[in-house]
C-alpha positions in Angstrom: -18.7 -20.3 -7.1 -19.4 -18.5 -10.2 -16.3 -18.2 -13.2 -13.7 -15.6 -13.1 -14.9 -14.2 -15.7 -18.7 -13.9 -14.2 -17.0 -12.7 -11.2 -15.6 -9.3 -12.7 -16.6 -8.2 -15.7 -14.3 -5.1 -16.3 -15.3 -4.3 -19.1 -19.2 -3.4 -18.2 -18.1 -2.0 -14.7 -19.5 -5.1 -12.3 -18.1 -7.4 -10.2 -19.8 -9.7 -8.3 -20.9 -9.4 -4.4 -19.4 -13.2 -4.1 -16.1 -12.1 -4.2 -16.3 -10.5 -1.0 -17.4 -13.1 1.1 -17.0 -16.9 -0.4 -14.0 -18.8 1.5 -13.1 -20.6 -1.2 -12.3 -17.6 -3.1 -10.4 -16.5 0.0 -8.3 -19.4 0.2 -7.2 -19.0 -4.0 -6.2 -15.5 -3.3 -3.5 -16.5 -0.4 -2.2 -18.8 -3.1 -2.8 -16.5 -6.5 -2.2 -12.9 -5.4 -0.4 -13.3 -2.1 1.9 -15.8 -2.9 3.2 -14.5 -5.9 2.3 -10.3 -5.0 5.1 -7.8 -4.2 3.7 -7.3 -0.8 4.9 -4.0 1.5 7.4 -5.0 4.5 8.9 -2.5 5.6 10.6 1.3 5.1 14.3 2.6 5.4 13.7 4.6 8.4 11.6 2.5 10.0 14.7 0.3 10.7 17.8 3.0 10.8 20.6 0.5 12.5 22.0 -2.7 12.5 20.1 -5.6 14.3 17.0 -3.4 13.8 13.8 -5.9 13.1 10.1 -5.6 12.9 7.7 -8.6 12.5 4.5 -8.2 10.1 2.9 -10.6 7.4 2.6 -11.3 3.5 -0.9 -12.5 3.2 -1.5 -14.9 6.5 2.1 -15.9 6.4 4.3 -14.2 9.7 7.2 -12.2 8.1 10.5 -11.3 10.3 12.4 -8.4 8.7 15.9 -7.6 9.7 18.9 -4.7 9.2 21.6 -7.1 7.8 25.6 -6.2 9.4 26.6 -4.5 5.5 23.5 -1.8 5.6 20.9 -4.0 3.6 17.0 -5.3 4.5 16.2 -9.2 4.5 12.5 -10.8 5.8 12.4 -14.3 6.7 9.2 -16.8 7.2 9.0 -15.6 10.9 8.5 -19.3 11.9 10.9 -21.9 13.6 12.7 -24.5 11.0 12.8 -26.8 13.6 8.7 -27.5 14.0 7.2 -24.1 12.5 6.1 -22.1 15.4 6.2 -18.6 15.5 9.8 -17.3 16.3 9.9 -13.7 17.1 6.8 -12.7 19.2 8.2 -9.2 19.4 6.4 -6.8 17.0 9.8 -4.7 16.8 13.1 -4.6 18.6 17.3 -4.8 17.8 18.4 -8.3 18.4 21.5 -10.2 17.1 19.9 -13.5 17.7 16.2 -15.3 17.8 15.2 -17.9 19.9 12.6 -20.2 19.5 10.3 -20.5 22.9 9.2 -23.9 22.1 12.7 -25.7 21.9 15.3 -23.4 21.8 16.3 -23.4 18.5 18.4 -19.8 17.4 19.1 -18.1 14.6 20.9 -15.3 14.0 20.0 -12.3 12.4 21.3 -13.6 8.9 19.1 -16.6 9.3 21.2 -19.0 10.1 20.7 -21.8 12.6 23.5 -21.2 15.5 22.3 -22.9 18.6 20.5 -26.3 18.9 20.2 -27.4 22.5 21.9 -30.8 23.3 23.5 -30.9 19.8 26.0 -32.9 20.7 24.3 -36.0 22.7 21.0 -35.5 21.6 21.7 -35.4 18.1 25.3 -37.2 18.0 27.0 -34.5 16.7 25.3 -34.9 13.7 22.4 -32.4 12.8 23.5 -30.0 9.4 22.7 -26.5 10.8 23.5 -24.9 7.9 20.5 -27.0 6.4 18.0 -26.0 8.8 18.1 -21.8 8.7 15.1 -19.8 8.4 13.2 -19.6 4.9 14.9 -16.5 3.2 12.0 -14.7 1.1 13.0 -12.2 -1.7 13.3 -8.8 -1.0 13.5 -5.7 -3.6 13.3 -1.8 -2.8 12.2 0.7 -4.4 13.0 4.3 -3.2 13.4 3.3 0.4 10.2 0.9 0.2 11.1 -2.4 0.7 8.8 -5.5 -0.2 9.2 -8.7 -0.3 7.6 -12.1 -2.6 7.3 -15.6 -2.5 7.8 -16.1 -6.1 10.8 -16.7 -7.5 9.6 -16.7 -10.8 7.9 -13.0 -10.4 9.0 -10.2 -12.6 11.6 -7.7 -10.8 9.7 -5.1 -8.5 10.8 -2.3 -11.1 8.4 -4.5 -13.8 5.6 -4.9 -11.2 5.7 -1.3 -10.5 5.9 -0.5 -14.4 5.0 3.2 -15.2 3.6 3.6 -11.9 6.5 4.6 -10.2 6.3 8.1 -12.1 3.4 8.4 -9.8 4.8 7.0 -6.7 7.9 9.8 -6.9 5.7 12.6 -6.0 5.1 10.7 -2.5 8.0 8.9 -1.7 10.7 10.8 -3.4 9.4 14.6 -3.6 13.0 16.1 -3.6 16.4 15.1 -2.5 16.4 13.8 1.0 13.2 11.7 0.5 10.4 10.6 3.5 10.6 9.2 6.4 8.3 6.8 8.8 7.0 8.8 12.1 5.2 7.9 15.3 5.0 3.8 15.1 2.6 1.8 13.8 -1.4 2.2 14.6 -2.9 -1.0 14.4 -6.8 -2.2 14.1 -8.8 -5.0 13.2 -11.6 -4.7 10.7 -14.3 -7.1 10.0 -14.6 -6.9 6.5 -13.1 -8.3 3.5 -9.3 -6.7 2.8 -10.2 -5.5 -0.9 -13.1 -3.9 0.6 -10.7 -1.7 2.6 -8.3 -1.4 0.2 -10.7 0.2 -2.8 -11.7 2.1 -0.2 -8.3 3.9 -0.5 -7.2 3.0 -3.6 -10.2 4.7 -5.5 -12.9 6.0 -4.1 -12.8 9.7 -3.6 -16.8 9.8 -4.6 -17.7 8.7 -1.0 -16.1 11.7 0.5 -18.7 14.6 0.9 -21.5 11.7 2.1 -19.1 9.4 4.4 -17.1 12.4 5.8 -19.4 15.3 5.9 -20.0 15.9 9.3 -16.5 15.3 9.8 -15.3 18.2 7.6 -17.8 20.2 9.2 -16.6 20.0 12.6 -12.6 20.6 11.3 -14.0 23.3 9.3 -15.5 24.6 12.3 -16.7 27.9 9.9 -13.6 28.3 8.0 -13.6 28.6 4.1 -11.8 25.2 3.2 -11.0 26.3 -0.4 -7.7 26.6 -0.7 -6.6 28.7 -4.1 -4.2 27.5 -6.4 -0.6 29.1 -6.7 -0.5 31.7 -8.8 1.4 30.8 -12.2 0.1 27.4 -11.8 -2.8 26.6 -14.8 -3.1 22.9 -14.3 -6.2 23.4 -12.6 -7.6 19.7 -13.6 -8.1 16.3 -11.7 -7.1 12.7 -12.8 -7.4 9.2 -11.9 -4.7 6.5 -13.4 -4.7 2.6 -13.2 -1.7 0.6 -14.1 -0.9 -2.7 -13.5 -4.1 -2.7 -11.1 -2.3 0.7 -9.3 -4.4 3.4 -8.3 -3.9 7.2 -8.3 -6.3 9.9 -8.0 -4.8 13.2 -7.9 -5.6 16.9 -8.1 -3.0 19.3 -9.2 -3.4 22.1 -7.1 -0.1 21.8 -5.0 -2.0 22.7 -1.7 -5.6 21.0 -1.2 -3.8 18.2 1.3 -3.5 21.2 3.8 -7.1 22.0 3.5 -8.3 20.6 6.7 -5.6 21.1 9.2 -6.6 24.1 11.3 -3.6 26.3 10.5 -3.1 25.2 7.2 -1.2 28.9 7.0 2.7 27.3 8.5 2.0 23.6 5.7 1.4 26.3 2.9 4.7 28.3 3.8 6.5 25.3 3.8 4.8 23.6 0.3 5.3 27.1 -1.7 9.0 27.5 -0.7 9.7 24.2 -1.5 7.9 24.0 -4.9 11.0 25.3 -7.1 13.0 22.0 -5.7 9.8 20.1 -6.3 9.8 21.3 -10.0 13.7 20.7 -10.4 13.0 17.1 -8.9 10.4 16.2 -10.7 9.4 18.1 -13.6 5.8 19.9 -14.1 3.3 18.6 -13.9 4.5 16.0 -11.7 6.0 18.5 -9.2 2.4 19.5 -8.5 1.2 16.5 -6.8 3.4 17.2 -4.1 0.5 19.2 -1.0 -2.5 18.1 -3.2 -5.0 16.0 -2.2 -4.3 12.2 -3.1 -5.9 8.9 -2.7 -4.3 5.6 -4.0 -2.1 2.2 -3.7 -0.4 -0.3 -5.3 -2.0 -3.6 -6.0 -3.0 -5.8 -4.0 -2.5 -4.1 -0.1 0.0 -1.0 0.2 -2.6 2.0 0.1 -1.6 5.7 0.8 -3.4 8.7 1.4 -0.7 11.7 1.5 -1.4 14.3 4.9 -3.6 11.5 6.1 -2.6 7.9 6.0 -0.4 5.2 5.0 -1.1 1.3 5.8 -0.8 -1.8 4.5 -4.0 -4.7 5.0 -3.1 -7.3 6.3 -6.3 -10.6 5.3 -7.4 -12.3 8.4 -10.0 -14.2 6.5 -12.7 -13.7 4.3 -14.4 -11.3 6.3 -11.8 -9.8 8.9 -8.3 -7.7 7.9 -6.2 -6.2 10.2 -4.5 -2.4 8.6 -1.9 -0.9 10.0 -1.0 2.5 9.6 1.6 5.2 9.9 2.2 9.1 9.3 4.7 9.7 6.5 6.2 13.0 6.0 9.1 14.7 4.0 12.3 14.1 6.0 13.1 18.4 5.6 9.7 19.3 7.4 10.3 21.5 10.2 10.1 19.4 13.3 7.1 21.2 14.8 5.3 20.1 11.6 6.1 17.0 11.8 5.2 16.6 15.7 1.5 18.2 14.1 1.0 15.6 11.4 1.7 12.6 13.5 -1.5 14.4 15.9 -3.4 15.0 13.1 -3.2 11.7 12.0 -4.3 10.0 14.7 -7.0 12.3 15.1 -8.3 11.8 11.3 -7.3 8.6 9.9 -6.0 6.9 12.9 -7.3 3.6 15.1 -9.8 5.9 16.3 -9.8 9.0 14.2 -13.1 11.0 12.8 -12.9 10.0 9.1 -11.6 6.2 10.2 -14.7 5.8 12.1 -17.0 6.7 9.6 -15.4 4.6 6.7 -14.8 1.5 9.0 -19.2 1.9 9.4 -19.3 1.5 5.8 -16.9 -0.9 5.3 -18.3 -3.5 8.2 -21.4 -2.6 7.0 -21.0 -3.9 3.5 -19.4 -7.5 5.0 -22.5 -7.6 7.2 -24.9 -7.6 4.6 -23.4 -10.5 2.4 -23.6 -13.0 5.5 -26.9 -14.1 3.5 -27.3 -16.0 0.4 -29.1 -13.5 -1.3 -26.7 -10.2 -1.9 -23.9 -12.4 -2.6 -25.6 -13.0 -6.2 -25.9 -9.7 -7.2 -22.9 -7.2 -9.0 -22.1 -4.2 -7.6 -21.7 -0.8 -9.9 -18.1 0.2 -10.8 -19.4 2.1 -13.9 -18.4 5.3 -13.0 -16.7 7.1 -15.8 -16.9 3.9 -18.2 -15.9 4.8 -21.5 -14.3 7.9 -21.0 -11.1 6.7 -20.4 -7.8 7.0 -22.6 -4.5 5.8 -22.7 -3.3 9.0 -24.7 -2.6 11.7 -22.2 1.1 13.6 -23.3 1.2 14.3 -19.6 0.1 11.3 -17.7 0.9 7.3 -17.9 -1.9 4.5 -17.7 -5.4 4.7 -17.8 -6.5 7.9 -17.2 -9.5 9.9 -16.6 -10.8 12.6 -14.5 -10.9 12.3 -10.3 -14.1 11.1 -9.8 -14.3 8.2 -11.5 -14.5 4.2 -10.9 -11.5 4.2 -13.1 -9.1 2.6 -10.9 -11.5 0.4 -9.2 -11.6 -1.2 -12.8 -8.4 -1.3 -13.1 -7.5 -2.9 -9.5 -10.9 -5.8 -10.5 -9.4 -6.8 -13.6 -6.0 -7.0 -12.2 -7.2 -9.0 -9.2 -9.0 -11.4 -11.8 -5.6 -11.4 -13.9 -3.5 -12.7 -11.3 -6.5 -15.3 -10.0 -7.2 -16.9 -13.7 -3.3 -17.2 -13.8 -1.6 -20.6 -12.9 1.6 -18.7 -13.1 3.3 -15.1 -13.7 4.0 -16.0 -17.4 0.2 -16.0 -17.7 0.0 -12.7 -16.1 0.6 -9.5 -18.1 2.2 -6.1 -17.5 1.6 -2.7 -19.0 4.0 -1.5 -21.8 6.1 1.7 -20.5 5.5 5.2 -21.5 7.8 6.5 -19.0 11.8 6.6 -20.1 14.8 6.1 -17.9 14.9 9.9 -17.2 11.1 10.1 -16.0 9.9 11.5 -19.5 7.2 10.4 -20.9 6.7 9.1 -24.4 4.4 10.6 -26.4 2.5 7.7 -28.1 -0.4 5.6 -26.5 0.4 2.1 -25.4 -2.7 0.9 -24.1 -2.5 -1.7 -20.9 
């Protein structure tokens, strides 16, 4: 296994086919990024009442997240404290208790070990339940997002999210009332490594018009897919911004995410009526991300694609992820709308979807190849836009340049290499802030 810094070399755009396929590699990344990442567990309405619980995982580890009795989220190592098997087999559900199947052990819903069976011979009485609860794992929220981390020594989710979280407001909190999960979860295994998938997401809008032609083709079915922008908008331009190994990649036209849907005449209704609370909420040019087209993610797994898909990846080894997905919409839309996105979704980015199919090709095609000896030794080009960069944008936080661009793949390499060459978060920096308490933005360049 080659160095770290032979691995990714940032600052020339490469980074090393290895990292894709070596176990050992693998195996560092459960313990340096996983371990210690805020990693996506759950949303608010995703778990609306008491007793409400969904299973899922941080890294390879099985996560049990629960709706506490006084309104908040806690996640717990979804394993048994009495000999570690898996407790809740359930991938959702309301429960007040959790028993294991091996033994019998339970736990409630706080965690807590209530029930051991033959306590009192078995054990003489003498067993310290309050000892043996399930392993409580930290859990922040940001905007109705909740994640969780293994490290008590991380900096708060606030930090981790630094300046990003300018960006993450046009998707998650785009006026008063904020988003909501629909339809369930979509679930599919992938054999490919999970960054692989995720920079698929997270950055690369390039592949578009060769990976998805056909595909827009047949939606297009004839139809003009330009969509204009709003009159008394000028913005008019593209960007792509990195921080803290985030990804956004943006245009500003207010309307391009309706592009493709076949009536795109009821989304644009809805988008320009709203735009005036959009601009109150958020400010220009921020309010303008809301109905564009959007690509990105937060470092290392929680990837969104507005109008199409959001889903976490899940690493099942060094060549196999799991992603699961779900349709995300404005908790105001009109109800018919909604119904209509969750279709489209599945139809598009879901388990079975045109534009999945085509990317999951590419992505299983790219594991396949580095089963050898030989690819595995070579970099791959993430050169794109090098050098034309800047950190000086009045309007825009981070690293920014335009669209297309392997901007944010260079950001999310050098991050991932970041948090691998550390032996601890001390050792593991985060971006100054431009952004100011009331979602200004500082004038002056502070470079990451």
């Amino acid at each position: 296994m080659d160095k770290l810094e032979d691995l990714v070399r940032a600052d020339e755009g490469l980074v090393r086919r290895e990292i894709f396929a070596d176990p050992a590699l693998y195996r560092q990344e459960l313990e340096r990024i996983f371990d210690r990442s805020w990693l996506f567990l759950a949303h608010d309405t995703q778990l609306p009442n008491v007793g409400d619980f969904l299973t899922t995982f941080m890294g390879e580890d099985p996560v049990l997240v629960i709706r506490q009795t006084d309104g908040s989220i806690a996640a717990f190592l979804n394993v048994c404290a009495h000999r570690g098997t898996v407790l809740c087999l359930a991938e959702e559900g309301n429960a007040r208790h959790f028993t294991c199947t091996y033994h019998g052990w339970t736990f409630g819903a706080d965690g807590q070990l209530v029930d051991v069976p033959r306590e009192a011979d078995a054990y003489y009485g003498e067993l310290d339940k309050a000892s043996w609860g399930l392993k409580a794992i930290r859990v922040e929220s940001y905007k109705g997002l909740y994640f969780g981390n293994f490290d008590p020594t991380a900096p708060s989710l606030a930090d981790f999210l630094g300046d990003f979280a300018w960006y993450l407001d046009a998707v998650f909190d785009p006026q008063p009332g904020g988003v909501e999960f629909l339809g369930g979860t979509m679930r599919m295994t992938l054999r490919c490594n999970w960054k692989i998938a995720a920079e698929n997401i997270i950055s690369d809008t390039y592949h578009v018009l060769a990976a998805h032609g056909l595909s827009v083709q047949i939606c297009s079915a004839g139809r003009d897919m330009q969509i204009g922008v709003e009159e008394g908008n000028d913005l008019g331009q593209t960007l792509s911004a990195t921080i803290n190994g985030h990804g956004w990649n943006a245009n500003l036209d207010g309307q391009g995410q309706y592009a493709i849907f076949y009536d795109s005449e009821p989304w644009l209704k809805f988008a320009n009526a709203s735009r005036p609370r959009y601009i109150e909420h958020l400010g220009e040019p921020r309010a303008w991300f809301v109905g564009s087209s959007i690509d990105g993610g937060l470092f290392p797994t929680f990837m969104f694609v507005p109008g199409f898909t959001f889903r976490i990846i899940h690493p099942k080894g060094p060549d196999e992820c799991e992603l699961w997905m779900w349709t995300v919409v404005e908790k105001n839309l009109p109800d018919e709308l909604k119904r209509e996105m969750v279709r489209f979704n599945a139809r598009m980015l879901g388990t079975s979807g045109m534009f999945e199919t085509d990317d999951c090709n590419n992505m299983e095609n790219m594991s396949k190849a580095l089963r050898g000896v030989a690819n595995r030794k070579f970099d791959s080009h993430y050169a794109m836009g090098l050098g034309h960069e800047r950190y000086d944008d009045p309007r825009f936080p981070g690293r920014v340049d335009q669209r297309i661009s392997d901007n944010c793949f260079r950001g999310f390499y050098l991050r991932w290499q970041e948090f691998m060459g550390a032996s601890s978060w001390s050792q593991i920096p985060l971006a100054p802030r431009r952004v100011t308490g009331d979602g200004a933005l500082m004038q002056e360049a502070r470079h990451d």
